[in-house]
LOGUPA-790661 format. One record per residue (C-alpha): chain; residue number from 1; residue in three letters; x, z, y. Coordinates in nm, 3 decimals. Example, Ala and Ser with C-alpha at 12.3 -4.5 7.8 and 13.67 -1.06 7.14 Angstrom:
<nodes>
(A 1 ALA (1.230 0.780 -0.450))
(A 2 SER (1.367 0.714 -0.106))
</nodes>
This chain:
<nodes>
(A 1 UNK (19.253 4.554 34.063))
(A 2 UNK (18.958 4.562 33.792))
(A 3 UNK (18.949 4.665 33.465))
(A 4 UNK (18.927 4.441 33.228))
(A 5 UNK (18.926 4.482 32.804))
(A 6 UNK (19.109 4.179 32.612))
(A 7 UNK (18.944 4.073 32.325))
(A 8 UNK (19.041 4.262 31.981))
(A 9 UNK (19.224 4.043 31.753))
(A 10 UNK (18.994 3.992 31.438))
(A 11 UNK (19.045 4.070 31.088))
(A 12 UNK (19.168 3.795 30.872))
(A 13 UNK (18.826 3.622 30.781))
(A 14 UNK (18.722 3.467 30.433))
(A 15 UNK (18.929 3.153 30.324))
(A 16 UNK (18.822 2.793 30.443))
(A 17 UNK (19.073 2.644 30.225))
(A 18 UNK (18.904 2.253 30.235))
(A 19 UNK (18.890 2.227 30.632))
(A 20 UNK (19.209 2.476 30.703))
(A 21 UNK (19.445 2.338 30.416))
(A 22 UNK (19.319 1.969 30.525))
(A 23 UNK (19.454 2.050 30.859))
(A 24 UNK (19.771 2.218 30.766))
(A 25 UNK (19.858 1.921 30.532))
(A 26 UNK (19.794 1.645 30.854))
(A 27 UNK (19.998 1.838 31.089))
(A 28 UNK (20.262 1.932 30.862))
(A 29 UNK (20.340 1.642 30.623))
(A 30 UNK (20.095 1.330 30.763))
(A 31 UNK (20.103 1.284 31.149))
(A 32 UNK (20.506 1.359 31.212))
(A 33 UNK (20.821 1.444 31.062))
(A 34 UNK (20.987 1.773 31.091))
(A 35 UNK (21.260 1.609 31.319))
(A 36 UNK (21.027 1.506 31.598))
(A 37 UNK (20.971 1.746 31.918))
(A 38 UNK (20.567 1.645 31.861))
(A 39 UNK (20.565 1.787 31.545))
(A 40 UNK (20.698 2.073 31.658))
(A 41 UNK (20.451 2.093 31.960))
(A 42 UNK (20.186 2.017 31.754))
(A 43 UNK (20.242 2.240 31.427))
(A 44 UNK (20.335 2.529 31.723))
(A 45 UNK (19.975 2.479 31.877))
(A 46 UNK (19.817 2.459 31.533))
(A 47 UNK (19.958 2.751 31.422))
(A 48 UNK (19.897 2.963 31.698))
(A 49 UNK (19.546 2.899 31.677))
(A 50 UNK (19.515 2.976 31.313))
(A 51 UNK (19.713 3.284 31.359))
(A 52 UNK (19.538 3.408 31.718))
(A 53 UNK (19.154 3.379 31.550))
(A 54 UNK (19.238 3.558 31.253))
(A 55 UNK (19.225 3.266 30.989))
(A 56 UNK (19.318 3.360 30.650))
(A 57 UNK (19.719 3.275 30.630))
(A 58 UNK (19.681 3.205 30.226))
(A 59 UNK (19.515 2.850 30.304))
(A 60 UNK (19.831 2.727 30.557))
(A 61 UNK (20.151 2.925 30.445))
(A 62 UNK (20.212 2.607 30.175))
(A 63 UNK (20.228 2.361 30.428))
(A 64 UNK (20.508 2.506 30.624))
(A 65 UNK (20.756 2.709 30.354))
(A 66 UNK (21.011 2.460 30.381))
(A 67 UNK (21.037 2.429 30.715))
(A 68 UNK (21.073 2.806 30.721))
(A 69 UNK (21.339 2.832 30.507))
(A 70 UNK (21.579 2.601 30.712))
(A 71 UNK (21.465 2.688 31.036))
(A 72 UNK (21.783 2.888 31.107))
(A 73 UNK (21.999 2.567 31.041))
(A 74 UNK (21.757 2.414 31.240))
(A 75 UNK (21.754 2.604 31.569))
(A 76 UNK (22.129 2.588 31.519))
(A 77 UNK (22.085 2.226 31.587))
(A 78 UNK (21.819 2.193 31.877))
(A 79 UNK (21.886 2.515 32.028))
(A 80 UNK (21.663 2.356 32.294))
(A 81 UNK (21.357 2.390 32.137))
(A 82 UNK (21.372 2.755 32.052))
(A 83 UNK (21.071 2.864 32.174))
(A 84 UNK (20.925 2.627 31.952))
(A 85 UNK (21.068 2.757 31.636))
(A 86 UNK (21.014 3.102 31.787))
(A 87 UNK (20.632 3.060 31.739))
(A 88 UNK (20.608 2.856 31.459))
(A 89 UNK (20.816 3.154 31.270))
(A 90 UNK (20.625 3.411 31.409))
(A 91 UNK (20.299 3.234 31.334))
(A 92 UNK (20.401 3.176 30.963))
(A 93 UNK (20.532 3.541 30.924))
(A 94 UNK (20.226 3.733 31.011))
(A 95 UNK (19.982 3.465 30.859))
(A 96 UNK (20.192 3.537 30.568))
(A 97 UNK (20.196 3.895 30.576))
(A 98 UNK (20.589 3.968 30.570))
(A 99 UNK (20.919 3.766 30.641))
(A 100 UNK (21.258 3.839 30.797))
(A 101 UNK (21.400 3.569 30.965))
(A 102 UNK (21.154 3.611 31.249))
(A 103 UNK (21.426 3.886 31.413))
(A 104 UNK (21.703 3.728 31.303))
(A 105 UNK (21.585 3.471 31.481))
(A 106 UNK (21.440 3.668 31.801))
(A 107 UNK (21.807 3.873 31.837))
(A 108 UNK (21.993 3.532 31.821))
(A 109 UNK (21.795 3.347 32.108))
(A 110 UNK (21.826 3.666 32.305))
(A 111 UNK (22.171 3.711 32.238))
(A 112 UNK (22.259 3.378 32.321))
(A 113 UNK (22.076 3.385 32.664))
(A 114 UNK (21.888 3.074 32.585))
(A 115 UNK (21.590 3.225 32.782))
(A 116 UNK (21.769 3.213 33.084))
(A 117 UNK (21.885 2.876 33.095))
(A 118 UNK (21.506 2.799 33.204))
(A 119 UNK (21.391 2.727 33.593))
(A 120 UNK (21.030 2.752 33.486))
(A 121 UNK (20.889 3.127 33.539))
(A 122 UNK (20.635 3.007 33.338))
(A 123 UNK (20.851 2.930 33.024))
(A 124 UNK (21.028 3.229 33.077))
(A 125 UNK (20.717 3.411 33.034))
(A 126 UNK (20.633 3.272 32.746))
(A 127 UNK (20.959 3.367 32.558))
(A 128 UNK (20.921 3.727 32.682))
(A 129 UNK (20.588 3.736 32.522))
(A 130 UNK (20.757 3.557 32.227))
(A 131 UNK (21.021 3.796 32.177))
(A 132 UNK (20.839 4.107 32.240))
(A 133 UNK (20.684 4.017 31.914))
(A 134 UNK (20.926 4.137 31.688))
(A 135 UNK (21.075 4.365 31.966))
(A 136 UNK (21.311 4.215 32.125))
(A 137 UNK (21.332 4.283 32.511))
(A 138 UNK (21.595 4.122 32.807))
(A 139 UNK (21.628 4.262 33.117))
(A 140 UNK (21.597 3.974 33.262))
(A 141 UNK (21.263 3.889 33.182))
(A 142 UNK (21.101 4.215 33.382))
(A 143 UNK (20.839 4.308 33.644))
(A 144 UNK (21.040 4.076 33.907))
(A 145 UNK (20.923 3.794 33.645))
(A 146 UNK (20.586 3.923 33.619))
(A 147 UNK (20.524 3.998 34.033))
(A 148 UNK (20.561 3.642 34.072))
(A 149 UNK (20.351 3.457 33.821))
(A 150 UNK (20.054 3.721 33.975))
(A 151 UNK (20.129 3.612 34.292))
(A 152 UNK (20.072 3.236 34.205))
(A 153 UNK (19.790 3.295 33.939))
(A 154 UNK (19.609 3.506 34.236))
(A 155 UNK (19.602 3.227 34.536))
(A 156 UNK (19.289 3.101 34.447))
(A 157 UNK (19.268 2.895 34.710))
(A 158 UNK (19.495 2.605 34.541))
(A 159 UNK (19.295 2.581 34.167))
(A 160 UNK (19.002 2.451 34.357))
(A 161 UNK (19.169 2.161 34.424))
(A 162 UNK (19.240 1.909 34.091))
(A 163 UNK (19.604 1.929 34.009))
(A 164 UNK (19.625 1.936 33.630))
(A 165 UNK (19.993 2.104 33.592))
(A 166 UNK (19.883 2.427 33.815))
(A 167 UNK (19.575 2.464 33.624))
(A 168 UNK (19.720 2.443 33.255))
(A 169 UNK (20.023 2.676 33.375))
(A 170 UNK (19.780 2.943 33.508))
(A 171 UNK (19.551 2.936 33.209))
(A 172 UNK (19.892 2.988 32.982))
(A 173 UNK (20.002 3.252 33.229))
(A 174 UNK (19.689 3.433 33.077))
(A 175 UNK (19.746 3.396 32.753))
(A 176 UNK (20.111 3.507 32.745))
(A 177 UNK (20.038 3.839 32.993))
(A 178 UNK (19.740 3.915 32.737))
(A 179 UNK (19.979 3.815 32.463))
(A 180 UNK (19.666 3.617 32.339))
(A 181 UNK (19.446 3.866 32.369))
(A 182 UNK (19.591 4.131 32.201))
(A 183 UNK (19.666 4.341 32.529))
(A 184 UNK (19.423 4.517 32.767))
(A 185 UNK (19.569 4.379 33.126))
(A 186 UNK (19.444 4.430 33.468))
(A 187 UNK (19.380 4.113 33.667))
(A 188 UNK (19.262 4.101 34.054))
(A 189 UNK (18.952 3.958 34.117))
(A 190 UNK (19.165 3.650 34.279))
(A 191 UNK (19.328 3.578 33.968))
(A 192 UNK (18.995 3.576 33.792))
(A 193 UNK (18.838 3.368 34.086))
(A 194 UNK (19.123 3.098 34.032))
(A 195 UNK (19.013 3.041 33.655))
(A 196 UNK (18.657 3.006 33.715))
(A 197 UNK (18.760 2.744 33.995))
(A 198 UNK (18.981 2.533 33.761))
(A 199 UNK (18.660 2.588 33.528))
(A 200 UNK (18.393 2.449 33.784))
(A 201 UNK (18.636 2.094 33.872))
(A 202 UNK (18.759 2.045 33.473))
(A 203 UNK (18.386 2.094 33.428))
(A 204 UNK (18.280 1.827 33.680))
(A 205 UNK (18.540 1.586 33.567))
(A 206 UNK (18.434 1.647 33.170))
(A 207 UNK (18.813 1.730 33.087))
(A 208 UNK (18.682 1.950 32.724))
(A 209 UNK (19.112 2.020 32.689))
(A 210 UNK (19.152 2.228 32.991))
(A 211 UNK (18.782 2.332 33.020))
(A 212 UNK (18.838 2.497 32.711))
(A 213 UNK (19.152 2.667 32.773))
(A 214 UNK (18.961 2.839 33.114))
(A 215 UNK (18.703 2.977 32.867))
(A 216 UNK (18.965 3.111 32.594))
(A 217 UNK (19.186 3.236 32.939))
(A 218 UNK (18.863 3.371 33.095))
(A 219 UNK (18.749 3.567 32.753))
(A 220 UNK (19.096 3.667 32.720))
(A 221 UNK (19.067 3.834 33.071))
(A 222 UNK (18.793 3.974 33.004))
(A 223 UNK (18.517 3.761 33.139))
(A 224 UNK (18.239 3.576 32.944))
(A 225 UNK (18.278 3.242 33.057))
(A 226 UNK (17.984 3.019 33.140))
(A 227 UNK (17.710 2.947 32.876))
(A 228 UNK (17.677 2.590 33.021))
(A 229 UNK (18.062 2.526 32.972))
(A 230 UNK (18.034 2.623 32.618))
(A 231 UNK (17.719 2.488 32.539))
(A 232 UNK (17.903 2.130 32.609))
(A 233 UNK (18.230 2.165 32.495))
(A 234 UNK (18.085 2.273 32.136))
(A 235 UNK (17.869 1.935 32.217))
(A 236 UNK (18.132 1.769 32.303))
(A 237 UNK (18.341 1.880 31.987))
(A 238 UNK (18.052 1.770 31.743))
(A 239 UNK (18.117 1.420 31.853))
(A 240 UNK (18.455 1.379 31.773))
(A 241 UNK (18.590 1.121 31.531))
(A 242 UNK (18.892 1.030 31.342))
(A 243 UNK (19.061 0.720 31.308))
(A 244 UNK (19.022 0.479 30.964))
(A 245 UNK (19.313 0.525 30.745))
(A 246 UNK (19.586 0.295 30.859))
(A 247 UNK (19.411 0.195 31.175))
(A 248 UNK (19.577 0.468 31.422))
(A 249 UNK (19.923 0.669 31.459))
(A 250 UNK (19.897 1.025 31.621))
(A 251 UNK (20.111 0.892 31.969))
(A 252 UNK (19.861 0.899 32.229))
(A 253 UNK (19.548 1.089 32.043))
(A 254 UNK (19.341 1.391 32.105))
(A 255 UNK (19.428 1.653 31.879))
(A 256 UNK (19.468 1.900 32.119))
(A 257 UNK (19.173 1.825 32.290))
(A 258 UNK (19.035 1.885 31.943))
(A 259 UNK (19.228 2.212 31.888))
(A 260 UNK (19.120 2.364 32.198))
(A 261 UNK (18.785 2.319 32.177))
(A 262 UNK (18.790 2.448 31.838))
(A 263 UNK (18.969 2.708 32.012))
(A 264 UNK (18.680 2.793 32.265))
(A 265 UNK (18.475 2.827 32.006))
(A 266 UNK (18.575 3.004 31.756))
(A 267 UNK (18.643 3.319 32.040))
(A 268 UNK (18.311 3.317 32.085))
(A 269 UNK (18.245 3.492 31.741))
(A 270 UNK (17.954 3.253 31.710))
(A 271 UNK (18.207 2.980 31.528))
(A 272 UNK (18.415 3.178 31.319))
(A 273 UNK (18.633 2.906 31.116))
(A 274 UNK (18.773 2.544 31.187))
(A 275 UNK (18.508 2.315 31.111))
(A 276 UNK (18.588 1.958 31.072))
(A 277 UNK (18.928 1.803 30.935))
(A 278 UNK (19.023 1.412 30.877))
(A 279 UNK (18.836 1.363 30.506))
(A 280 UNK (19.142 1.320 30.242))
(A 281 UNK (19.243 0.939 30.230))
(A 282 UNK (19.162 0.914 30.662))
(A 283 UNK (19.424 0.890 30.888))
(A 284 UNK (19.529 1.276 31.076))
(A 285 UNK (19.434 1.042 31.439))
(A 286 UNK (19.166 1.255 31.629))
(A 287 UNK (18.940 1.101 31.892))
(A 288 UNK (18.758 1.237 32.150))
(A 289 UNK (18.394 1.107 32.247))
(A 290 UNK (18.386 0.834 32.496))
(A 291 UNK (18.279 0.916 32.834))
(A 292 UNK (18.139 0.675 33.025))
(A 293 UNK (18.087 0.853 33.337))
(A 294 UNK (18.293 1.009 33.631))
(A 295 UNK (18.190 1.290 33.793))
(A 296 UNK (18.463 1.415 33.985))
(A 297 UNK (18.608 1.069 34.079))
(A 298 UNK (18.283 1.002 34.217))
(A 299 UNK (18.255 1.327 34.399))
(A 300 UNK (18.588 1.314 34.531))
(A 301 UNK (18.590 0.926 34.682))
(A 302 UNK (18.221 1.020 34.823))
(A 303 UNK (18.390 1.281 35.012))
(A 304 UNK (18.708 1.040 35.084))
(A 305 UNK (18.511 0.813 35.249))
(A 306 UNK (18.279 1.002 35.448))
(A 307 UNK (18.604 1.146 35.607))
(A 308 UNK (18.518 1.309 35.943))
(A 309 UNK (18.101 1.347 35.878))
(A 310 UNK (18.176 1.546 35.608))
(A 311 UNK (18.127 1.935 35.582))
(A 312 UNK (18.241 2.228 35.365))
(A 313 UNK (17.865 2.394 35.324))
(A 314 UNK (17.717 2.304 35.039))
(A 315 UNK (17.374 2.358 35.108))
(A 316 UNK (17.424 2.028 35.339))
(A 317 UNK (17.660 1.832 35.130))
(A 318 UNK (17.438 1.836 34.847))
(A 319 UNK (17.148 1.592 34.900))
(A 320 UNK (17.436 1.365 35.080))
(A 321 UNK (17.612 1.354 34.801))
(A 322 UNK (17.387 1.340 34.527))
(A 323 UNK (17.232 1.028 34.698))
(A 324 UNK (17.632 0.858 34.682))
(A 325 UNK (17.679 0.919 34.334))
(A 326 UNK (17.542 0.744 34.022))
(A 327 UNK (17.220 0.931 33.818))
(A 328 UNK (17.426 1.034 33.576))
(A 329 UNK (17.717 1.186 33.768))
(A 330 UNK (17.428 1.378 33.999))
(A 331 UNK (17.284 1.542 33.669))
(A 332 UNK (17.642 1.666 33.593))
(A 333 UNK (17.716 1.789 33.927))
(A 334 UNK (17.380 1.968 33.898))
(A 335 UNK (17.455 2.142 33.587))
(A 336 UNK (17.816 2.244 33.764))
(A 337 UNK (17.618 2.391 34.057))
(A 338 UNK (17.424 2.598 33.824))
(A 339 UNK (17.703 2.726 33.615))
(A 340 UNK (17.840 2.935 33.878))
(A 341 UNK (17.757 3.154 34.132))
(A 342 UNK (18.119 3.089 34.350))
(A 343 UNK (18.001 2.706 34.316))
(A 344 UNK (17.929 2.712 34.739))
(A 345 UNK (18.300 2.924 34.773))
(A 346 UNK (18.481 2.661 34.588))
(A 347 UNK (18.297 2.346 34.705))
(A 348 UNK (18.403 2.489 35.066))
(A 349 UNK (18.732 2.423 34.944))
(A 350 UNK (18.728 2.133 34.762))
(A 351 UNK (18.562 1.939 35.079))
(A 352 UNK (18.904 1.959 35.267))
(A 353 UNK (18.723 2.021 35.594))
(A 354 UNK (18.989 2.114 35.840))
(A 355 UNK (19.242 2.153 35.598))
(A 356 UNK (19.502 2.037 35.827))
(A 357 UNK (19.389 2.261 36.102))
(A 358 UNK (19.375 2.547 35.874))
(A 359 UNK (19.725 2.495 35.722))
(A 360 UNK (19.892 2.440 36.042))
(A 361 UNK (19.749 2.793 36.212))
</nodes>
């Protein structure tokens, strides 16, 4: 196991109330109603951002008092979607600086077991962290729980190959051991090795949403994440867009994208506030850049079809593949190889050579 130091939560910084109450207002009143499991999703990952980086809670706390105060009728109702209105509460509370319902409403989900009704470890995880915050502790959610998300987080092995729900359920993993980086916590270097492999392939394939989780996971563990990774999601953020008043609706859009590279950013210290919102009178609709390029597909079904002549070393893959793939795709890849030093250790085993062999021994 190595030591590793979470990040320190920051102090509440300086109020940003055009960008952070422009926000607030679109999530809140403009994208969604109340009602909708999206708005809760959405006003829950909002939220936890705001509160996580320290924002100042006077520019939000408007937006979201009367959802507050009927949020115990409204558990009541969708009991399913407590974890939901666990974080949104919490969120509100401390941005706030006081509030009671938050244990009232942590001692009634635990009371009524709701926790475990789920299959997911995962989930259950996540509403162990949740209710720790106002103190609330099951039995049920104990080291058993724990030993077994390590165990998957730490087969590294399996995050170099693309698989989207694996990769977004380890990077949560992280953030709900560290609490969101409140908590010291000792990873193994595995564990560590797993995020920067999910890094390298949501790199190559210029996915900014889960690129940008690995860095806030990796930071949160303790490790400084690439600069090249960084460097592109904050270019990456600069180009996005948002839609013409009356031209979009929110199904479908980026915003989360948008959040988490916002995210990424602003744990870097470097970007200490949100800093674009939808201009007053402009549709809430966030849009990432286009891409017109794809790495990763392009790596991938170069390796596909060279099927049997194809090798796990790098050092002979590269000029093979490089000479497959379109200019631009071979510039990416290049800036991939150079933003890590496990880039040979996880190309071995993203190739797939022997892979059958090696899984039948």
């Amino acid at each position: 196991m190595s030591n590793v130091i979470a990040l320190p939560v920051p102090n509440r910084r300086a109020p940003q109330p055009r960008i952070l109450n422009r926000l607030a207002r679109g999530f809140a009143s403009e994208r969604r109603g109340p009602n909708d499991v999206f708005w809760l999703k959405e006003n829950a990952e909002f939220l936890n951002v705001t509160e996580s980086t320290g924002q100042a809670g006077d520019s939000v706390i408007a937006a979201y008092e009367t959802f507050y105060a009927e949020i115990m009728e409204r558990i009541a109702f969708f009991p399913q979607y407590y974890r939901f209105f666990l974080s949104i509460c919490f969120d509100f509370e401390d941005l706030k600086g006081r509030g009671s319902t938050g244990i009232e409403l942590a001692n009634w989900v635990a009371q009524a077991g709701l926790p475990c009704g789920e299959l997911s470890d995962l989930q259950r995880l996540e509403a162990r962290r949740l209710l720790a915050r106002r103190g609330v502790r099951m039995p049920e959610l104990g080291a058993e729980l724990e030993a077994r998300v390590r165990d998957f987080m730490g087969r590294s092995s399996q995050f170099a190959l693309p698989n989207k729900k694996i990769a977004y359920e380890l990077t949560h993993a992280v953030f709900y051991l560290t609490e969101y980086g409140r908590k010291s916590v000792s990873f193994e270097d595995a564990v560590l090795t797993s995020l920067e492999f999910v890094g390298l392939w949501a790199f190559i394939e210029m996915n900014a949403d889960l690129l940008a989780e690995v860095c806030v996971a990796m930071r949160f563990a303790g490790r400084r994440p690439p600069e090249i990774w960084e460097g592109w999601i904050a270019r990456h953020l600069r180009n996005f867009s948002f839609a013409p008043s009356g031209a979009a609706t929110p199904a479908g859009d980026d915003y989360h994208e948008f959040l988490m590279c916002q995210w990424s950013l602003m744990c870097t210290q470097d970007v200490p506030r949100f800093e674009a919102a939808p201009p007053v009178g402009i549709s809430p609709v966030f849009r990432r850049p286009e891409v017109s390029v794809a790495p990763l597909r392009e790596m991938s079904e170069c390796l596909f079809r060279l099927q049997g002549n194809r090798s796990g070393r790098w050092s002979i893959m590269r000029p093979v593949l490089t000479a497959m793939m379109s200019p631009e795709a071979q510039t990416h890849l290049v800036d991939a190889e150079a933003s890590s030093a496990r880039f040979s250790e996880f190309f071995e085993l993203f190739a797939r050579v022997g892979f059958l062999e090696r899984a039948a021994s």
